[in-house]
C-alpha positions as CSV (number, residue, x, y, z in Angstrom):
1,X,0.0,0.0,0.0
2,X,2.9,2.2,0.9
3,X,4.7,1.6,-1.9
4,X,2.0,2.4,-4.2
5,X,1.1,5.7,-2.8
6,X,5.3,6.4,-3.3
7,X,4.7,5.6,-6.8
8,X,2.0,7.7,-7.3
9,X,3.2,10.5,-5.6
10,X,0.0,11.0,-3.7
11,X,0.9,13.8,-1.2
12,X,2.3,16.2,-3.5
13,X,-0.4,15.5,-5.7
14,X,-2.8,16.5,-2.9
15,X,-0.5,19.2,-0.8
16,X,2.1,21.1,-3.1
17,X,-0.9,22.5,-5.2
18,X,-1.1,26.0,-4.3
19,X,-5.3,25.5,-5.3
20,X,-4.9,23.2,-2.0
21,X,-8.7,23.3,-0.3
22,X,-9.8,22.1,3.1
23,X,-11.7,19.6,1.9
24,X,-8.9,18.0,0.4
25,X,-7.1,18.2,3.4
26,X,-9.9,16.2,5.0
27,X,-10.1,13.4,2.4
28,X,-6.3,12.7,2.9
29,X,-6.6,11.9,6.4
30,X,-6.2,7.9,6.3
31,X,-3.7,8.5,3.9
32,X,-1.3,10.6,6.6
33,X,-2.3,8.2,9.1
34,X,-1.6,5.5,7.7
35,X,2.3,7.2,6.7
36,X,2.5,8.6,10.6
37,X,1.8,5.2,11.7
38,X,4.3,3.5,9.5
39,X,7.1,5.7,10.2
40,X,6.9,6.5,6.1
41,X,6.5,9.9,5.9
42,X,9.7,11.8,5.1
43,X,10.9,15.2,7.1
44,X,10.6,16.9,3.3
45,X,7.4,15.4,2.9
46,X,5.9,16.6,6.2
47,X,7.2,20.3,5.8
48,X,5.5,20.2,2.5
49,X,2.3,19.1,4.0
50,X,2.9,21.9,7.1
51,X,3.7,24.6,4.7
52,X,1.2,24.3,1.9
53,X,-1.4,23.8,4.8
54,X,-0.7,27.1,6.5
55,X,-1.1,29.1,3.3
56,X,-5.0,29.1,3.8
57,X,-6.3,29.3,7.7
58,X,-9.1,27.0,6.5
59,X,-6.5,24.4,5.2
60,X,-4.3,25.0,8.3
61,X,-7.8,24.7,10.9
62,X,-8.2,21.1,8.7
63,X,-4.7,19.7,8.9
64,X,-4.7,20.8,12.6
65,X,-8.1,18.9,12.9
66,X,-6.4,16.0,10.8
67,X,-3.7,15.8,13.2
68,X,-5.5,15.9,16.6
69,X,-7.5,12.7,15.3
70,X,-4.4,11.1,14.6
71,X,-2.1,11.7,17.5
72,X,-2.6,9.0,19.4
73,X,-1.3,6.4,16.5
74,X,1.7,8.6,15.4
75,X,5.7,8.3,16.3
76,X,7.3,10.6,18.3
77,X,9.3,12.7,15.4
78,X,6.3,13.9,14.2
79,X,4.9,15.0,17.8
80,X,8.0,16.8,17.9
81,X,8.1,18.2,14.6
82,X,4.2,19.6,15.3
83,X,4.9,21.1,18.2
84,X,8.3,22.7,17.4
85,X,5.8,24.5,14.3
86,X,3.1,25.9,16.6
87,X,5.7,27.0,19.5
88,X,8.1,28.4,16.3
89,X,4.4,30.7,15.5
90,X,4.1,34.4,16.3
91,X,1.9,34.1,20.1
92,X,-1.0,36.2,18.5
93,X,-1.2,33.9,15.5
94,X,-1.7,30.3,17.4
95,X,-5.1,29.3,16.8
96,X,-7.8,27.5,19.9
97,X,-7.7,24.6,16.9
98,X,-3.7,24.4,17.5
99,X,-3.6,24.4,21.2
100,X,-6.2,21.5,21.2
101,X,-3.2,19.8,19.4
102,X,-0.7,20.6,21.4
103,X,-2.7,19.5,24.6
104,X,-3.8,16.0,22.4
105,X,0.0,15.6,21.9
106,X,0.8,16.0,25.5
107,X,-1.2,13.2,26.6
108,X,0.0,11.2,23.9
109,X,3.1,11.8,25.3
110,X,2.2,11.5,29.0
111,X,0.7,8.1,28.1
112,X,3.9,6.3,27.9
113,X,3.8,6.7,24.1
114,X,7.4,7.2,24.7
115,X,8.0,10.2,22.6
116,X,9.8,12.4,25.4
117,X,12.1,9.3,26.3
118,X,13.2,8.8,22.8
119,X,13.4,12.4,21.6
């Protein structure tokens, strides 16, 4: 399954359109799941994702949304990488949406997840 969404390219299909909708966003869910979960999605590949998101705050609100649903099943690179993104944000510009996720990655964390042992 991995291997064929590789091939096909299917996140910068869907995230390094600058026409990127919320919607979209949405729809991709399993798909960044299922790449969290398997420890397959690359640092350039999640920065895309995070950058291309941010350019719209509707698409930013839906990957944030994305993400909360997903924390519990994702490695601990990618709770840091998250959270190093909203703390790196300008205090007046963090969203509620993005403090929901920061509190869902803390009790990822503080549920022996081991994220703040191995980072």
């Amino acid at each position: 399954m991995i291997d064929t969404l590789r091939q096909a390219d299917v996140l910068t299909l869907f995230f390094s359109s600058k026409n990127i909708h919320e919607q979209l966003v949405n729809k991709t869910k399993s798909v960044l799941r299922l790449l969290m979960q398997r420890q397959s999605l690359t640092d350039k590949e999640l920065e895309m994702v995070w950058t291309n998101c941010q350019r719209y705050e509707s698409t930013a609100l839906e990957l944030t949304k994305v993400c909360i649903g997903i924390c519990q099943f994702i490695d601990a690179s990618y709770v840091v990488f998250f959270t190093s993104k909203i703390v790196q944000k300008p205090k007046s510009t963090v969203k509620p949406k993005e403090v929901e996720l920061m509190m869902s990655l803390g009790r990822r964390t503080a549920s022996g997840s081991g994220a703040i042992e191995e980072n």
